[in-house]
C-alpha positions, -999 to +999 in steps of 0.1 A: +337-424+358+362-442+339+394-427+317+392-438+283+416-456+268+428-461+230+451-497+223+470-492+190+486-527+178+488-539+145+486-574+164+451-587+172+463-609+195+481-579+215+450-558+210+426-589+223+445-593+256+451-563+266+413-551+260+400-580+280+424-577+311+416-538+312+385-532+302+370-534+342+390-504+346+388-483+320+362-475+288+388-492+262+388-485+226+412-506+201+426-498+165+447-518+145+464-488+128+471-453+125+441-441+104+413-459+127+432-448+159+429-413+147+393-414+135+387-428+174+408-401+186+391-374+166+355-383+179+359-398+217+378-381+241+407-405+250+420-400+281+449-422+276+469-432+241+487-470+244+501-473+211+526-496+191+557-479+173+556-501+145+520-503+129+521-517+093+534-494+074+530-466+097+548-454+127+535-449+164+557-419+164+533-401+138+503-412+157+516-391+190+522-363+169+487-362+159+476-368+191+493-342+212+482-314+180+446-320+196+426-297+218+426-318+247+455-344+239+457-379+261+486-390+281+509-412+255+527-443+257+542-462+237+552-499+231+574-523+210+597-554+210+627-532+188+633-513+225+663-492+225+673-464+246+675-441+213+637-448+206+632-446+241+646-407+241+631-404+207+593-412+222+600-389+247+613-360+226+573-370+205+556-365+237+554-399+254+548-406+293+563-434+288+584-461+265+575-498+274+592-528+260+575-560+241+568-586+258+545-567+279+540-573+317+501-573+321+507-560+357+533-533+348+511-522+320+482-515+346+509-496+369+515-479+349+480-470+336+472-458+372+499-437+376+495-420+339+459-413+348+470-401+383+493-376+368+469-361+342+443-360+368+467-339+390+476-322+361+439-312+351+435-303+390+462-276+384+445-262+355+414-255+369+427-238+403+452-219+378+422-210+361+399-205+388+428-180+405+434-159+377+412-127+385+395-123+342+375-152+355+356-129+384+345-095+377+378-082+374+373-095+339+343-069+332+350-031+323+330+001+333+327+024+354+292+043+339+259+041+364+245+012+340+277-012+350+276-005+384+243-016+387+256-048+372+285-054+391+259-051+421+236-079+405+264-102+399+274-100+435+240-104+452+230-132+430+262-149+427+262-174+460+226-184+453+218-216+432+187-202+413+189-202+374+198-169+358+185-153+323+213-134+307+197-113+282+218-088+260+230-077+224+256-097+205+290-090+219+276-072+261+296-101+272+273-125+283+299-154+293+321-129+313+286-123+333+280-161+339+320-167+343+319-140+371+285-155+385+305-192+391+336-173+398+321-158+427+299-191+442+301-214+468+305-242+437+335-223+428+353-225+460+344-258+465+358-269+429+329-271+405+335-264+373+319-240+346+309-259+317+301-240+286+276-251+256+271-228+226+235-240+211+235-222+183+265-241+174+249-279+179+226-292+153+196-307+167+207-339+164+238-334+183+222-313+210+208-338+232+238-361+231+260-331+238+241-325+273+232-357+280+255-381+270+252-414+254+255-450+258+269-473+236+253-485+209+225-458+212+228-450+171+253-453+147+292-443+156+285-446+195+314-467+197+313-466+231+294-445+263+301-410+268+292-385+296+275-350+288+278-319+294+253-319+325+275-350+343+305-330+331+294-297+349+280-319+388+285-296+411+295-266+389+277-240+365+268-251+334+261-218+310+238-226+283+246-195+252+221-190+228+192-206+246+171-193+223+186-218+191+174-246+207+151-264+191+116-276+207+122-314+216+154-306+234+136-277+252+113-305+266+141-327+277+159-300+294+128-284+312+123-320+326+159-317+338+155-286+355+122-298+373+139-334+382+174-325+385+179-360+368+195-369+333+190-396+308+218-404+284+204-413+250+198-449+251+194-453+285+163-454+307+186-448+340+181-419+359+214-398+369+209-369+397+232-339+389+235-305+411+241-283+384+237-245+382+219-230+352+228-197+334+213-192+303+221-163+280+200-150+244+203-122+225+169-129+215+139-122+226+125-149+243+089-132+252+083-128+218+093-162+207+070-179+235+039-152+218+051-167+185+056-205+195+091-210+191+098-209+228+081-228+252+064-206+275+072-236+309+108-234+298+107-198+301+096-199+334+121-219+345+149-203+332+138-164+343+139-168+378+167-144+379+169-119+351+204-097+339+195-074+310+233-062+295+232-026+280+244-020+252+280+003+245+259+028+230+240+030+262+271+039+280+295+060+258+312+067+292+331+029+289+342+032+256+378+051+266+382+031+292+378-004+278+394+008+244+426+016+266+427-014+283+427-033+254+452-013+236+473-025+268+465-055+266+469-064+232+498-044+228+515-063+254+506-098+237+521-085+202+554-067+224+541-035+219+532-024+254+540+019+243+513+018+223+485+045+226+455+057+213+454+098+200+429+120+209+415+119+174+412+082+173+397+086+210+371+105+199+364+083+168+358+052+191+339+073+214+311+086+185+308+052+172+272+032+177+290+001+179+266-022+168+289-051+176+289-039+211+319-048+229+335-076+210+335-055+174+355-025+201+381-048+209+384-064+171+384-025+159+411-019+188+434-052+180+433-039+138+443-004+151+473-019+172+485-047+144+487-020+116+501+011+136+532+019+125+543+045+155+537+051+193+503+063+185+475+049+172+456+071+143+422+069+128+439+059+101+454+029+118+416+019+127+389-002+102+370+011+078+335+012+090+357+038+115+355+061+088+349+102+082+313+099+088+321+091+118+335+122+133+321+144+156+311+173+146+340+196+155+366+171+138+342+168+104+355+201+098+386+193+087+375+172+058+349+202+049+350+230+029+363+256+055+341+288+054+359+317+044+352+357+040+335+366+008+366+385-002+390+352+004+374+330-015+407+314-032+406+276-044+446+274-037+440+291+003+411+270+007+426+235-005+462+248+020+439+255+047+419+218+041+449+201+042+463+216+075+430+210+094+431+175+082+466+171+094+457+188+130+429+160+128+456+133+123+481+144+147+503+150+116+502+118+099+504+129+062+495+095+051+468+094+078+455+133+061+456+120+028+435+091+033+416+113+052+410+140+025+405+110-004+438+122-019+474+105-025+502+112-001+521+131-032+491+151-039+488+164-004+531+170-006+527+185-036+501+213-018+518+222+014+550+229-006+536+248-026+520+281-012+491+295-020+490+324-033+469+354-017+441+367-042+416+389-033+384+393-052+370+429-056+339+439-042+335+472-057+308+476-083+326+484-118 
């Protein structure tokens, strides 16, 4: 497969030659200034940025700026006949491989082409066995001790060195790609370097979805400047983890059952067939039976994909997790906002724990990284957590300090009763007055105003007059 390569000259003439003695080599795109360099740049992924430092009006300097700001930046050099060794530093200091000086050398230029693609190939390699080596991408990465996660963990294991497709079916937020990342993680295709390759459909209009799997050649509709591999080529020999399966629309369904049956590709606009070993994991939150009763799935494609199924429970499900996984993220996101004393209290604890958690565990850890970001001590309070987190919440032995406390007939006294609110509010909160108050629906100075103030000890008389 070739690196792609953007040539930024204001010159046609520079553009011209260097296209045609490079183009064998390498998919080469050409702009004759900064604003149709970065419209390329923005919509192919260039492997490798050749630019001019003087275009028009515009400098080459601005243009490498850009470039490195995106989320997979090429390798930059630049060119120009005003060579010094203070623009030379300056490139550098931008983010340039290299600094070459007009009037090119057509074989330098290709030296040092190769060795600019060699080097971001190498450094690519790194990446991915720095990724591949860090233990969040294996089951490390998952949390849970109840019976339901075990029985996971198990799963994962025994299925993970096989090649068949797997059906990942859970709730928004069980953590469906941490199951399919631990799945490749723990494969042969792994080991032997394939990469996981991840496609959210439900974020790919229909129109983009088959070019985004497939690929394209040039030409094959309107802005295919030039031919681009998908997602399928992009994942040989890997795991490529379709999310959302159940967005797709039906045409692409078609396409891709014919893939899995085949094992071959077709990149729009082409009638070539391109064999790719890929592994399928597919994930929904939907449900997929129901959609194939109703139409909207196709029942083949269904088949297909279910020849290994993983149903995620939900956190409700296993209540047992929540402490556990809302301490490790208190860890964890403490330490990546330098704040690795934090805790949860009890109280907060045993908010968390009495929580449905509809969000499963994403809205935990969202609920977790608010709780850390607007603590103000060592501890973190309910008071420190969201909203939805809220009195309504509380078990049943903490609701009592935001109730009216039952009292003896004889002590019924509104001044005791509010004194002895207040302090089971504050036992609730660890002491946090501010935490009480917002408890109670009340203002700091109110609640102040209370404990410093007594009550005063009336009795009511029982006796018949």
């Amino acid at each position: 497969m070739k690196s792609v390569l953007l040539i930024v000259d204001d010159e046609r003439a520079t553009r011209s030659v260097l296209s045609q003695a490079l183009e064998e080599t390498y998919e080469v795109y050409s702009a004759a200034n900064g604003k149709a360099a970065r419209a390329v740049l923005e919509s192919e992924p260039v492997d490798i940025l050749l630019t001019d430092l003087r275009l028009g009006g515009e400098s080459g300097m601005d243009l490498i700026d850009h470039a490195k700001q995106l989320e997979h930046p090429p390798t930059c050099i630049m060119m120009t006949a005003y060579g010094s060794r203070d623009t030379a530093a300056e490139a550098k200091k931008h983010g340039a491989y290299y600094f070459l000086t007009k009037p090119l050398n057509l074989d330098e230029v290709e030296l040092l082409l190769r060795r600019a693609e060699q080097a971001r190939k190498l450094e690519a390699s790194n990446l991915e066995l720095t990724r591949q080596l860090r233990p969040t991408q294996g089951l490390d990465a998952m949390l849970g001790t109840s019976p339901a996660m075990r029985a996971i963990f198990d799963r994962i294991r025994q299925i993970a060195p096989a090649n068949a497709t797997v059906l990942i079916e859970g709730e928004t937020g069980t953590g469906k790609e941490l199951v399919a990342r631990a799945l490749h993680s723990l494969s042969p295709r792994s080991k032997s370097g394939g990469k996981f390759v991840a496609v959210n459909c439900a974020a790919l209009s229909p129109q983009l979805m088959e070019s985004e799997l497939f690929g394209h050649e040039k030409g094959a509709f309107t802005n295919a400047m030039q031919r681009r591999i998908g997602r399928f080529e992009e994942a040989n020999g890997g795991t490529l983890f379709l999310d959302e399966i159940g967005e797709m629309d039906i045409p692409t369904q078609v396409k891709l059952l014919r893939v899995l049956a085949e094992r071959c590709i077709e990149r729009v606009g082409s009638n070539e067939s391109i064999p790719v070993d890929v592994r399928i994991v597919a994930a929904t939150n939907r449900d997929l039976q129901a959609m194939v009763d109703a139409g909207q799935f196709r029942l083949d494609l269904y088949q297909r994909l279910n020849v290994v199924d993983l149903h995620l429970p939900p956190l409700r499900e296993r209540a047992e997790d929540i402490v556990l996984m809302a301490n490790a993220f208190v860890h964890s996101i403490g330490e990546e906002n330098n704040r690795p004393n934090l805790r949860l209290s009890r109280t907060a604890l045993e908010l968390l724990r009495h929580y449905d958690w509809p969000g499963n565990v994403r809205q935990l850890r969202s609920a977790i990284e608010h709780g850390v970001i607007l603590c103000e001590g060592e501890s973190i309070t309910p008071a420190d957590l969201p909203d939805f987190l809220n009195k309504r919440n509380l078990p049943p032995e903490q609701e009592k300090a935001v109730r009216t406390v039952p009292l003896p007939a004889e002590e019924f006294n509104l001044d005791r009763l509010i004194h002895t609110t207040i302090l089971r509010a504050l036992e609730t909160t660890n002491g946090n007055r501010s935490a009480a108050a917002k408890l109670l629906g009340i203002d700091r100075r109110t609640l102040q105003r209370h404990l410093t103030a007594p009550p005063q000890h009336h009795t009511t008389s029982t006796q018949k007059p």
